[in-house]
C-alpha positions in Angstrom: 32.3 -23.9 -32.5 33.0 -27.6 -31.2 31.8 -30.5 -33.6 32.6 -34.0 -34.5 31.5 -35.5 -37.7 27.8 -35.5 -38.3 26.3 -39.5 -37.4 23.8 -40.9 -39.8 21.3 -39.3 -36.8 21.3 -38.2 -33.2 20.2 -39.9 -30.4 16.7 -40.8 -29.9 16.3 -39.2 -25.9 12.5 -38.0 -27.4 9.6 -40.4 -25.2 5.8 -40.2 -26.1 5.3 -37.8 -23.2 7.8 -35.1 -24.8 6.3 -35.9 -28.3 3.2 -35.5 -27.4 4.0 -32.2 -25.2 5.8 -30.8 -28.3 2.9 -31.1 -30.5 0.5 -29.5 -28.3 2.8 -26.9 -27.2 3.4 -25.8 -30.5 -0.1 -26.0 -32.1 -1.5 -23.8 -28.8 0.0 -20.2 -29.5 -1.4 -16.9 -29.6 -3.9 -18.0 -32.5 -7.1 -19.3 -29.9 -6.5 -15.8 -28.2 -6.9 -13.5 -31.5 -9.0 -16.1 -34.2 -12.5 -16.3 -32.4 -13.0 -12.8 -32.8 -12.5 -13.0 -36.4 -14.7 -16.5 -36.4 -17.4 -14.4 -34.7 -17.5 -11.6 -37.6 -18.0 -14.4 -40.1 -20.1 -16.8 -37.9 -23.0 -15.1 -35.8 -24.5 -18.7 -35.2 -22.9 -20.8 -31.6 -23.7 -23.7 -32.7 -21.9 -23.7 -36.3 -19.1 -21.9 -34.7 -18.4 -24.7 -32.2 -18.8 -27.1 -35.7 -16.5 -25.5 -37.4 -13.7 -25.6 -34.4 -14.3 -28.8 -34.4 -14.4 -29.7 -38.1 -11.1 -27.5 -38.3 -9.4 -30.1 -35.5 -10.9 -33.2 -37.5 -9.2 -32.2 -40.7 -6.0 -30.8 -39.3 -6.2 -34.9 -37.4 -6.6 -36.6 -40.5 -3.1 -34.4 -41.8 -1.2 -35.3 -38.8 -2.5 -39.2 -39.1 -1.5 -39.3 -42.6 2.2 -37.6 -42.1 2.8 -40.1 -39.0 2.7 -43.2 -41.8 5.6 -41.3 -43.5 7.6 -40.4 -39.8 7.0 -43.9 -38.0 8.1 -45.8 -42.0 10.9 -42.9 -42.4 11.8 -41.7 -38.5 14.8 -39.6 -39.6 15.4 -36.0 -39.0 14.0 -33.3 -41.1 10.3 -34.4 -41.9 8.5 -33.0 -44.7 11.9 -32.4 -46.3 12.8 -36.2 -45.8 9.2 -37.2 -47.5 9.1 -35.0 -50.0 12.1 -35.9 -51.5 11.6 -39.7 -51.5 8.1 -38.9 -52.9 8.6 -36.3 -55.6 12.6 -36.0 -55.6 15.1 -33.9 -54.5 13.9 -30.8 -55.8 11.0 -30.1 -54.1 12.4 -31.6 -50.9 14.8 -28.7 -51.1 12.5 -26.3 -52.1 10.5 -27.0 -49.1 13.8 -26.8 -46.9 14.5 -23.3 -47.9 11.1 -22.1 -47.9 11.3 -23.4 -43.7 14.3 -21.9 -42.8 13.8 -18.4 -45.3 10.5 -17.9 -44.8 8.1 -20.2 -43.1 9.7 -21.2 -39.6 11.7 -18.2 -39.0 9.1 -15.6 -39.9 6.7 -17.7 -37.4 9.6 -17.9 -35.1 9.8 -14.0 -35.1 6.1 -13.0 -35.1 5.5 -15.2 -32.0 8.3 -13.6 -30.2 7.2 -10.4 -30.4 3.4 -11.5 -29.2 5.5 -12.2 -26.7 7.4 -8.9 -26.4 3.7 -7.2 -26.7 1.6 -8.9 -24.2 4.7 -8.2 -21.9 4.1 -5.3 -22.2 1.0 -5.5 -20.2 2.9 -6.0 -17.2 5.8 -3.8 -18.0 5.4 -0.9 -20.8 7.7 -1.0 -24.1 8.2 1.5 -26.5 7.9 0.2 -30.0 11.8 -0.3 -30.0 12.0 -2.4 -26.5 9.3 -4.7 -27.8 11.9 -5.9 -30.8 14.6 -6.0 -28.2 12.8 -8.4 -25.5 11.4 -9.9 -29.0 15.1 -10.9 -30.1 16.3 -11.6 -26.2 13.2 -14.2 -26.3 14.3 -16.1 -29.4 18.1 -16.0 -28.3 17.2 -17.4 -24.9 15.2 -20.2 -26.2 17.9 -20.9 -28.6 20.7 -21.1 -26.6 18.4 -23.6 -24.5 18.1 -26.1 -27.1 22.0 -25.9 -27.9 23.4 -27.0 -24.6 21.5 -30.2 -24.8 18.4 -31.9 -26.6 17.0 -32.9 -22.9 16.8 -29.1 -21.8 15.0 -28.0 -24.8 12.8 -30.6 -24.0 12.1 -30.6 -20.2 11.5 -26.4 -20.9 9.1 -27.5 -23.2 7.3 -29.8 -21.1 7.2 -27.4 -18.1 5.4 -24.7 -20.4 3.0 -27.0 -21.8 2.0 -28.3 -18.4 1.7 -25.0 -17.1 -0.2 -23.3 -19.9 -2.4 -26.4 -20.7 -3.4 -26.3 -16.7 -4.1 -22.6 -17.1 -6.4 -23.3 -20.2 -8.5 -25.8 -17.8 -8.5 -23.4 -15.4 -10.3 -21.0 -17.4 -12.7 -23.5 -19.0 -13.8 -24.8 -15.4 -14.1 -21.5 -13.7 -15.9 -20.3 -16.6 -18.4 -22.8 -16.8 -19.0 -22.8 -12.6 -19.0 -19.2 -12.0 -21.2 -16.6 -12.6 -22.0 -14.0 -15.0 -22.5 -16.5 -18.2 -25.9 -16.5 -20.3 -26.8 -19.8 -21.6 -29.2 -17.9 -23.9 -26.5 -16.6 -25.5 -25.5 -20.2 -27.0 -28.7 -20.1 -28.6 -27.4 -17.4 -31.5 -29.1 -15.6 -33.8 -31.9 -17.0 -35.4 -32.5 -15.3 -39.1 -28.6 -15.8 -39.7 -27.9 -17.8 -42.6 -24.1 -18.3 -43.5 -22.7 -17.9 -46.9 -20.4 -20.5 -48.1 -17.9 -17.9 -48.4 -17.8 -16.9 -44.7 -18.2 -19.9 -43.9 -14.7 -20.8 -46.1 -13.0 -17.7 -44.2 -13.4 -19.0 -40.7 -12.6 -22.3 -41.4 -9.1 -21.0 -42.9 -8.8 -18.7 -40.2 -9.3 -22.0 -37.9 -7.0 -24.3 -39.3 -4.4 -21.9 -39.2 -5.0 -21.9 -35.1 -4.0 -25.6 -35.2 -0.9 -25.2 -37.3 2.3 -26.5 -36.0 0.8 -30.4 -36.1 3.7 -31.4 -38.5 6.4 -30.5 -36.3 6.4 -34.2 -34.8 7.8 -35.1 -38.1 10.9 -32.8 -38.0 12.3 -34.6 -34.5 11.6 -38.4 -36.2 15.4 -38.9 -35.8 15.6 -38.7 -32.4 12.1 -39.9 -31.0 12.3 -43.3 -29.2 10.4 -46.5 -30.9 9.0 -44.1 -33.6 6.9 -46.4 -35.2 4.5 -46.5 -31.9 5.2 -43.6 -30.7 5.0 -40.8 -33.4 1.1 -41.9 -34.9 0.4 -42.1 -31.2 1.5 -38.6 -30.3 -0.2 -37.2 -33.0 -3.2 -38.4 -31.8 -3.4 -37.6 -28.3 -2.3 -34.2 -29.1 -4.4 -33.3 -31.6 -7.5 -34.9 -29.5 -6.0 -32.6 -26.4 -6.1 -29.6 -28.5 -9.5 -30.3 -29.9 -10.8 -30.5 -26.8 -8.9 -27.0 -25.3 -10.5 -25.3 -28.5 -13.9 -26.2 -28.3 -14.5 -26.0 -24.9 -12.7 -22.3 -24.8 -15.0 -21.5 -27.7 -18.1 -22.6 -25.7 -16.7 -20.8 -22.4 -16.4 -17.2 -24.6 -19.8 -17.7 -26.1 -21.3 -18.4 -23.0 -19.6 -15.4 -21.3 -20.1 -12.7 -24.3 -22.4 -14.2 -27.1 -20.8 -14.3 -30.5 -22.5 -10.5 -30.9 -19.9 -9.1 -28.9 -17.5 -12.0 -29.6 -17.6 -9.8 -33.2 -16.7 -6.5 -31.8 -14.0 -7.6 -29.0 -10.1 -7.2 -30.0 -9.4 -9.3 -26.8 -12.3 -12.1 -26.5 -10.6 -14.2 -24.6 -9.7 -11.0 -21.9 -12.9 -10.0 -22.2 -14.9 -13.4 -21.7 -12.3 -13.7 -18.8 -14.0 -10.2 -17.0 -17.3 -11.7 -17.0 -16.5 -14.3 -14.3 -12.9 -13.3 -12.9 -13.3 -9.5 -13.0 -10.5 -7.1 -13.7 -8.1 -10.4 -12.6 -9.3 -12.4 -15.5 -7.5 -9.9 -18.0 -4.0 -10.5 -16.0 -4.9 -14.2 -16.0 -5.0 -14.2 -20.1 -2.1 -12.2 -20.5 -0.2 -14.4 -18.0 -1.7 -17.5 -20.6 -0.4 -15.6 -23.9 2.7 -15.1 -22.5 3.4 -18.8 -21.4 1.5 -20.3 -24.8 4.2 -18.3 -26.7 6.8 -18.8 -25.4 6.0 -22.6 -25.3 5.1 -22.5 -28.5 8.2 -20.8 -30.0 10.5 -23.4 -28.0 8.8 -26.2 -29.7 9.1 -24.3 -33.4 12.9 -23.4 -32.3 13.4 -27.1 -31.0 12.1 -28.9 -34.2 12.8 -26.8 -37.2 16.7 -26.2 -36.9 16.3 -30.9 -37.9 15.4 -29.3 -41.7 18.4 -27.4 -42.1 20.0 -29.9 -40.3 19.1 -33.1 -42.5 19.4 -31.1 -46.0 23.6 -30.0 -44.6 23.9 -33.5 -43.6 23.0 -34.7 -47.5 25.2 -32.0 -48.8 22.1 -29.8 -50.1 22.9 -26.7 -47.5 26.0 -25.3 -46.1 27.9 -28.0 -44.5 28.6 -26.5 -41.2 24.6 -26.6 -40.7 25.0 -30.6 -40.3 28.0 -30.2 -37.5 26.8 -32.2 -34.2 28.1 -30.7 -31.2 30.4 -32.7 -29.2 29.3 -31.9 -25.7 25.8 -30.9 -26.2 25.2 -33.6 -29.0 22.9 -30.9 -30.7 22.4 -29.1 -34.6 24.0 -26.5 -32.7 25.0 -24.5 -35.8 21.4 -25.3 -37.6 20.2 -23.9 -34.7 22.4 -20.9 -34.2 21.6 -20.0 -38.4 18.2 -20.4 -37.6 18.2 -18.0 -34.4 19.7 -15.3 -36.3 17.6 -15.1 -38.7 14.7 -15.0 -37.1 16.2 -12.1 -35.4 16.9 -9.7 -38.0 13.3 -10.6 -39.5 12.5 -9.8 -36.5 14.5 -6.4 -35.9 13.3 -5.5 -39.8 9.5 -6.4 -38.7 9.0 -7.5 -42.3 7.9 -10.7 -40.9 4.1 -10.2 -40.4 4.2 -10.0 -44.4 6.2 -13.2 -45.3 3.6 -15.1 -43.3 0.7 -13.8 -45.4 2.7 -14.7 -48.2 4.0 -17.9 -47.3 0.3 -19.2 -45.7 -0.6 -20.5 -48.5 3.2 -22.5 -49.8 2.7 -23.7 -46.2 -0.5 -25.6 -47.4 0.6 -26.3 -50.8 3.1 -28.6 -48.8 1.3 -30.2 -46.6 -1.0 -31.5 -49.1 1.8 -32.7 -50.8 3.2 -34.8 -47.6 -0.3 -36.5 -47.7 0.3 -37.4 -51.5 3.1 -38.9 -50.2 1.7 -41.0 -47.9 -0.1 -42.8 -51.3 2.9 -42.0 -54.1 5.5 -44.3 -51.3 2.7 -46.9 -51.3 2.8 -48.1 -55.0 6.7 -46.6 -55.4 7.7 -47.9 -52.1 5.5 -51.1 -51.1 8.2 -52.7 -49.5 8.7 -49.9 -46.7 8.3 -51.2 -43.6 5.3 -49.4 -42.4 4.8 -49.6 -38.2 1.9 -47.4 -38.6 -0.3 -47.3 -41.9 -3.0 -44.6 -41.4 -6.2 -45.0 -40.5 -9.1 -45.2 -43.0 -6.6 -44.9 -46.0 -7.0 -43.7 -48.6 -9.7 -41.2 -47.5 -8.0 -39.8 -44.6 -5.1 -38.4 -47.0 -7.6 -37.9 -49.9 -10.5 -35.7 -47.5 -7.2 -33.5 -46.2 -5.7 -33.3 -49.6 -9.1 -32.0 -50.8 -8.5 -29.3 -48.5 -5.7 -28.8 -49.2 -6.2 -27.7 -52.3 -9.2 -25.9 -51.5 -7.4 -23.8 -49.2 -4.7 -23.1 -52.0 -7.1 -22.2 -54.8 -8.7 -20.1 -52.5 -6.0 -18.2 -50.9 -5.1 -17.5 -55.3 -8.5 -16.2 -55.8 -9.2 -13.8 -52.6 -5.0 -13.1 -52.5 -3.9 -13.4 -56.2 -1.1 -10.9 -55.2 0.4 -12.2 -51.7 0.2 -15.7 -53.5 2.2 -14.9 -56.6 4.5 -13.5 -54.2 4.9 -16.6 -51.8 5.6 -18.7 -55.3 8.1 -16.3 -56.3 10.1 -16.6 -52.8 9.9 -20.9 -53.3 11.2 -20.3 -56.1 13.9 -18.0 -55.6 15.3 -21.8 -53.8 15.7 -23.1 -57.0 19.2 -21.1 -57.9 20.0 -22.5 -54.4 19.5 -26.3 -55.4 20.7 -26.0 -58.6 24.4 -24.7 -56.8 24.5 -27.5 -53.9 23.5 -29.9 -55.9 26.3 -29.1 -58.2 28.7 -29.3 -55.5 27.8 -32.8 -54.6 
């Protein structure tokens, strides 16, 4: 491979309009598709439902507002790693870094590729064996894109998000102006009274839909003015995706009521029959297909900076912090990352790392918004372009939840959570050998 030195940071090419695109891109996956089935199981009532999609976009705001303080006062590569270890130290910046790249990105990374591979499959058949092999092609492909130059991966990226955000509206308008809806059927049921448990499952189940909100932070180093344009991204995306979620939501209520909502394996297929016909099934799979692809280039795109910025402070394998000298790229971080998403991939052990790992995810991002209060009093003189809005509640309500979400995930999922600590953990031997070496 061809490399110079690694700079203190790449260039910053990244503009508002590709932030902004990445964000969305990568929050809207294959998760608004498959969660308001599960939502409707829990939830028989349209207008708490709707609530709840919206509450789950409020919170998951308030997360991506607080983590913008930290990227616009610290715009370097890497993100949570970078804030995590100015907040708590190096250790648990690390710890996060190999949880990313071992678990949490590349096990995403593979799961979404073989959505891909599967809903393919509606077009062209695969056996169980061609699905991992278009699976693996997909992730290479995207790769390779985002080695041969920062610009491609992000002109692909804007392309899908533009195509599949236009195809969302699509489905929202035509849904709402053609026929074969029921208005009664956003009325609900009316002796349904939800538990505070189910109402605790869907909203999980909700905020994991608009994962992906950190993944701004992870390209800081090479977004333009970041201090604008990072806390403004994160806004405009998240109020973009808010919007695509709750009016989808309303479109599939109105075309099914939440009753059959509950019994569907395909909502948004089915919802799409009511008012397209048997063309409304190809017009979803068409929509998977380009949300995860465009949502895996993003994830490819931004989470090779983490293994990048900890090889670049000596705390991973050196080669991982080469830049390379044509493409001016983390062309290695990104080649590491590839591969292993691909043999998670080929092993299908990935589906089970993410149950384990949903919950360190959390653990983490409640951290970063800790952050965003420990650098205030150890840090005041930061320069700070952005301080979040309503602070210190915004960071305090999502820490809250935070939490929550952890303590509950131990309760319901003693087992799967024990596990996910044991694999952060299993980073520790890791740290302990790089950091020697420094």
């Amino acid at each position: 491979m061809e490399h110079d030195s690694p700079p203190a940071e790449m260039k910053r090419v990244i503009g508002l309009l590709d932030t902004t695109m990445i964000s969305v891109g990568a929050i809207l996956a294959s998760g608004i598709f498959l969660v308001p089935a599960t939502i409707a199981l829990h939830i028989q009532s349209p207008s708490l439902t709707l609530m709840l999609w919206i509450g789950g976009g409020i919170i998951s705001l308030f997360g991506a507002l607080s983590v913008a303080e930290l990227g616009a006062a610290l715009p370097r590569s890497g993100g949570q790693y970078v804030y995590l270890t100015e907040a708590y130290g190096p250790v648990w910046g690390f710890l996060y870094g190999w949880s990313a790249l071992s678990v949490i990105n590349t096990a995403s990374i593979a799961a979404i590729g073989v959505a891909f591979a599967e809903y393919l499959s509606y077009f062209a058949p695969l056996t169980s064996i061609g699905v991992q092999v278009v699976a693996i092609v997909s992730v290479v492909l995207l790769t390779s894109i985002n080695v041969i130059g920062v610009r491609t991966g992000i002109w692909t990226q804007n392309i899908l998000t533009f195509i599949k955000v236009g195809i969302f509206g699509g489905i929202i308008i035509l849904g709402l102006v053609l026929p074969g809806g029921d208005m009664r059927h956003l009325s609900g049921t009316a002796e349904f009274t939800p538990s505070l448990g189910s109402i605790g499952l869907a909203m999980v189940a909700i905020l994991w839909t608009y994962d992906a909100w950190i993944e701004i932070s992870y390209v800081a180093g090479e977004i333009k003015n970041p201090g604008r344009n990072i806390p403004l991204a994160s806004l405009l995306s998240m109020v973009v995706i808010i919007a695509i979620y709750g009016l989808a939501n309303f479109v599939f209520i109105y075309a099914l009521s939440t009753e059959k909502m509950a019994s569907s394996t395909l909502v948004a297929s089915d919802a799409a029959k009511v008012f397209l016909g048997p063309a409304g099934a190809s017009l979803i799979a068409m929509a998977i297909l380009i949300s995860t692809l465009g949502a895996n280039n993003a994830n490819i795109l931004t989470s090779a900076r983490i293994t990048y910025a900890m090889a670049r402070e000596k705390r991973f394998v050196r080669a991982a912090a080469a830049v390379h000298a044509r493409f001016k790229t983390p062309a290695n971080a990104l080649i590491l990352q590839g591969a292993w998403a691909a043999i998670l991939t080929f092993t299908g052990s990935y589906d089970q790392l993410i149950t384990y790992m949903i919950f360190a995810s959390w653990i983490f991002y409640g951290m970063s918004a800790g952050a965003v209060i420990i650098l205030r009093k150890k840090r005041p003189d930061l320069a700070r372009p952005y301080r979040v809005w309503g602070y210190p509640w915004v960071p305090v309500i999502f820490i809250i939840f935070a939490l929550w979400l952890t303590a509950n995930t131990i309760l319901e999922a003693p087992r799967d959570a024990a596990i996910g600590a044991g694999l952060i953990l299993l980073g520790l031997p890791a740290y302990f050998y790089w950091n020697a070496k420094r």
